[in-house]
C-alpha positions as a LaTeX table, in Angstrom:
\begin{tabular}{lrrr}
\hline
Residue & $x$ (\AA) & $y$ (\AA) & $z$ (\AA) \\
\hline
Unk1 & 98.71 & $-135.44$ & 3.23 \\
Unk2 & 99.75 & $-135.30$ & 6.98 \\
Unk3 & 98.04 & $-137.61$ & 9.48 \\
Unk4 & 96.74 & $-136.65$ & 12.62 \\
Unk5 & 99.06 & $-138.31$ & 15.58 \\
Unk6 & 97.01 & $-139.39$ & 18.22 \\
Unk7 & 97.90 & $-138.45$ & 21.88 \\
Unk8 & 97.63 & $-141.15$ & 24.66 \\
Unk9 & 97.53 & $-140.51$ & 28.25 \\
Unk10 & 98.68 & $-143.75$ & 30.18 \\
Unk11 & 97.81 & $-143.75$ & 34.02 \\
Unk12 & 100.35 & $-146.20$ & 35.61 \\
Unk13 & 103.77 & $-146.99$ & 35.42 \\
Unk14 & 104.33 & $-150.26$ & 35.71 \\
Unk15 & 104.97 & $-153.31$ & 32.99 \\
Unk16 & 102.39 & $-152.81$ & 31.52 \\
Unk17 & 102.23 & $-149.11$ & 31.50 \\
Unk18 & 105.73 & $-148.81$ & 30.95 \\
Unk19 & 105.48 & $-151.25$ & 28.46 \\
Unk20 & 102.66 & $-149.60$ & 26.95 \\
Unk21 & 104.56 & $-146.05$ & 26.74 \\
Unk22 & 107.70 & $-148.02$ & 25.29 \\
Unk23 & 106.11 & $-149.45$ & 22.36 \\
Unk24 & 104.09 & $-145.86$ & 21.70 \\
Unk25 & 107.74 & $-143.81$ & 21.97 \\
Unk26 & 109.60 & $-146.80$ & 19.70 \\
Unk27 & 107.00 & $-147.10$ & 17.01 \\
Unk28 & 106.31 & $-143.93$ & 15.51 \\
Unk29 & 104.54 & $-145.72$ & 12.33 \\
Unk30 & 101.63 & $-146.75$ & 14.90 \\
Unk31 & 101.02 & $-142.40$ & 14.58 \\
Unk32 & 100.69 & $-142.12$ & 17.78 \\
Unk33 & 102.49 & $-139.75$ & 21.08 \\
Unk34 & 102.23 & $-140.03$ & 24.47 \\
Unk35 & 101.14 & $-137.59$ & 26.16 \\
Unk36 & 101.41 & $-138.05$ & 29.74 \\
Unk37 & 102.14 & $-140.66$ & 32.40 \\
Unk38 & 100.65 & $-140.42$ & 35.80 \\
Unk39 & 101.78 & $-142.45$ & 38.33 \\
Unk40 & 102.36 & $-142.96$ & 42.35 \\
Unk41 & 105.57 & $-141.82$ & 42.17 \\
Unk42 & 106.04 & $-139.56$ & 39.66 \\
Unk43 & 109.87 & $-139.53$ & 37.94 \\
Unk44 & 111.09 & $-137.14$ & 35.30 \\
Unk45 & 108.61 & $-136.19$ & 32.37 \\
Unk46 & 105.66 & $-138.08$ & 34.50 \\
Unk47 & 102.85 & $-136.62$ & 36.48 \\
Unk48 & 101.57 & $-137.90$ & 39.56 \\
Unk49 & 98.56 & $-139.93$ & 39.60 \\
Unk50 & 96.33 & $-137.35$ & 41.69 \\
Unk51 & 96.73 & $-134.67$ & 39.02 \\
Unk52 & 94.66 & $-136.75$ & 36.30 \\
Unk53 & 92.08 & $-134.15$ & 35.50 \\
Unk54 & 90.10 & $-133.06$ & 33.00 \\
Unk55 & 92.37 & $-129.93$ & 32.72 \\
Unk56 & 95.63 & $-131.77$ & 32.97 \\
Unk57 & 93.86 & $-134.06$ & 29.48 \\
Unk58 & 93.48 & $-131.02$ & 27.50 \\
Unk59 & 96.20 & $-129.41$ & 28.31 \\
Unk60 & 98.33 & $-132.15$ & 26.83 \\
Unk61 & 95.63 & $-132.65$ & 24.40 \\
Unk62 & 95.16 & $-136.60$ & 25.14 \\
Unk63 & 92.72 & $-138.18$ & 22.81 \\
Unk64 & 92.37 & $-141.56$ & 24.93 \\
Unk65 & 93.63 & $-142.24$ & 28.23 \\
Unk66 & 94.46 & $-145.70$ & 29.04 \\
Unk67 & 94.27 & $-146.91$ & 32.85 \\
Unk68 & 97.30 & $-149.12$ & 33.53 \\
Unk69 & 97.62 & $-149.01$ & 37.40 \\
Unk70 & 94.48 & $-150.08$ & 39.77 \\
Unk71 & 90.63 & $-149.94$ & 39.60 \\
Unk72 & 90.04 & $-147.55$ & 42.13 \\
Unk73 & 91.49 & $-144.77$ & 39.31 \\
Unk74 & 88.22 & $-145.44$ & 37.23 \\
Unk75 & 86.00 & $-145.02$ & 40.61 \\
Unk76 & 88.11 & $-141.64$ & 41.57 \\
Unk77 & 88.62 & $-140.34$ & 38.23 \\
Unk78 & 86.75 & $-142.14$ & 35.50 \\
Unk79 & 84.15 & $-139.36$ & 34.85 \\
Unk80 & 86.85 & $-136.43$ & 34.62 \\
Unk81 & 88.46 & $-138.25$ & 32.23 \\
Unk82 & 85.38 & $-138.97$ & 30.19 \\
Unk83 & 84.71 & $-135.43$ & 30.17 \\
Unk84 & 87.60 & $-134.47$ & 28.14 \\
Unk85 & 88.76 & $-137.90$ & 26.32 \\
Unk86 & 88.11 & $-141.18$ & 25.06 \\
Unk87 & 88.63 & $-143.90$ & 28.36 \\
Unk88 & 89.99 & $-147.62$ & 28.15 \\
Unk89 & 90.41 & $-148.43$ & 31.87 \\
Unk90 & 92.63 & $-152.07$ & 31.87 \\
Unk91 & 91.39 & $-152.92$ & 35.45 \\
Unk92 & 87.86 & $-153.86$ & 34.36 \\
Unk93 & 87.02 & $-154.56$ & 37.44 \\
Unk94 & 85.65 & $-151.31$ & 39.21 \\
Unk95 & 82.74 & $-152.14$ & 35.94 \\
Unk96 & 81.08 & $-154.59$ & 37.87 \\
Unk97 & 79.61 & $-152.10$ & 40.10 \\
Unk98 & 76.67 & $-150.80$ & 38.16 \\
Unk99 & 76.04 & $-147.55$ & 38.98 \\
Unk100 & 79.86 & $-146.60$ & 38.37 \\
Unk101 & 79.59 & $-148.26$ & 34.97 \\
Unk102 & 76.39 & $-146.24$ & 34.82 \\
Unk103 & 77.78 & $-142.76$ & 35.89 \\
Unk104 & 80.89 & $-143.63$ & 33.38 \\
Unk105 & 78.23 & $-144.29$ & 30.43 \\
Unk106 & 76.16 & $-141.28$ & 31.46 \\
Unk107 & 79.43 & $-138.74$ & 31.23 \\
Unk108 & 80.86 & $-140.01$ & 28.30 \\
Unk109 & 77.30 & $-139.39$ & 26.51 \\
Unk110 & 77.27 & $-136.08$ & 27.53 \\
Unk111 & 80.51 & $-135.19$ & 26.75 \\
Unk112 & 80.61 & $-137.24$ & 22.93 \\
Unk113 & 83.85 & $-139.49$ & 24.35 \\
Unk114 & 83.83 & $-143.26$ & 24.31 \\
Unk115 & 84.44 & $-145.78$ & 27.44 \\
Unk116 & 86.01 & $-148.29$ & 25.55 \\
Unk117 & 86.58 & $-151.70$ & 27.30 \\
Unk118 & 89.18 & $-154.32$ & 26.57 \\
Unk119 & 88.60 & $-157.45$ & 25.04 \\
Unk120 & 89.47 & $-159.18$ & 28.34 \\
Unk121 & 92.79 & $-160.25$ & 29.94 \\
Unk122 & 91.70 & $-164.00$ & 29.03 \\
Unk123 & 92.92 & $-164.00$ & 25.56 \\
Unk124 & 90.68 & $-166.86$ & 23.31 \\
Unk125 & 88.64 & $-166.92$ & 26.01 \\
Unk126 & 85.81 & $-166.42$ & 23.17 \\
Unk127 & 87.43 & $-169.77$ & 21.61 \\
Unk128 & 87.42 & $-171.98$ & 24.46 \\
Unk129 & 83.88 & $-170.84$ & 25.18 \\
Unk130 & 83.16 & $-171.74$ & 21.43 \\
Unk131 & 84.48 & $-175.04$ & 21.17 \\
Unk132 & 83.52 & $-175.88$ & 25.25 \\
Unk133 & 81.89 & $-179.22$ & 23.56 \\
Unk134 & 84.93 & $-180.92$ & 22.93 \\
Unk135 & 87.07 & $-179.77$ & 26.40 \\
Unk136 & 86.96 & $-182.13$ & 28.80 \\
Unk137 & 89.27 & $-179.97$ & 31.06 \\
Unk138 & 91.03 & $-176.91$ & 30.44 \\
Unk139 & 93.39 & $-174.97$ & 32.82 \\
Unk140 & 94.60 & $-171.60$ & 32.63 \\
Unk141 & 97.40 & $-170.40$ & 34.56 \\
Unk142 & 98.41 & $-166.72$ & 34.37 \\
Unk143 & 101.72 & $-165.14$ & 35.56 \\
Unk144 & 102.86 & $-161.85$ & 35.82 \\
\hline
\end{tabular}
């Protein structure tokens, strides 16, 4: 029996892009391929950020494109790439802006893809929450 690979488009080329299209290209038990990188400044084998499109998607036949880079990709290109794929946009932040989220759940309902969010960049987060009874302080530091 052969199993499907599944094709990831990564917009963003940075750690955690990079990272991202590392662990995809060194793994090939995880049965999955990437199948393009946009970014800013586009280097050998990448694309450059302003050709994400719902034709450039196809054409390399990415099942879920995964935005690595800034939020203001979902606000220019968030429903062209739920018209043609599955969409898991890391900068969550362009979703607090309702109609945008709205316009984003409205194409990928007409199209059949998914706008699949991230648990959150605040891993346990749900924990500490959970147990917020018996905290007297916490402090989170993040560094990148």
């Amino acid at each position: 029996m052969t199993v499907r690979r599944a094709w990831i488009g990564i917009i963003g080329d940075g750690f955690v892009g990079r990272s991202l299209a590392e662990r995809i290209a060194d793994d090939r038990s995880l049965g999955l391929g990437v199948a393009f990188v946009a970014t800013r400044r586009p280097g050998p084998g990448q694309v450059g950020s302003g050709a994400v499109s719902a034709a450039l998607i196809e054409e390399r036949g990415a099942d879920l494109v995964v935005e690595a880079a800034h939020p203001d990709i979902t606000r220019a290109y968030g429903r062209a790439i739920l018209s043609a794929a599955d969409y898991l946009p890391l900068s969550t932040t362009a979703l607090v802006d309702d109609a945008l989220r709205g316009e984003l759940e409205a194409a990928a309902l007409a199209a059949g893809t998914r706008l699949v969010l991230p648990h959150g960049a605040l891993v346990g987060g749900d924990s500490l929450l959970e147990w917020r009874e018996q905290w007297a302080e916490v402090t989170i530091t993040f560094r990148k």
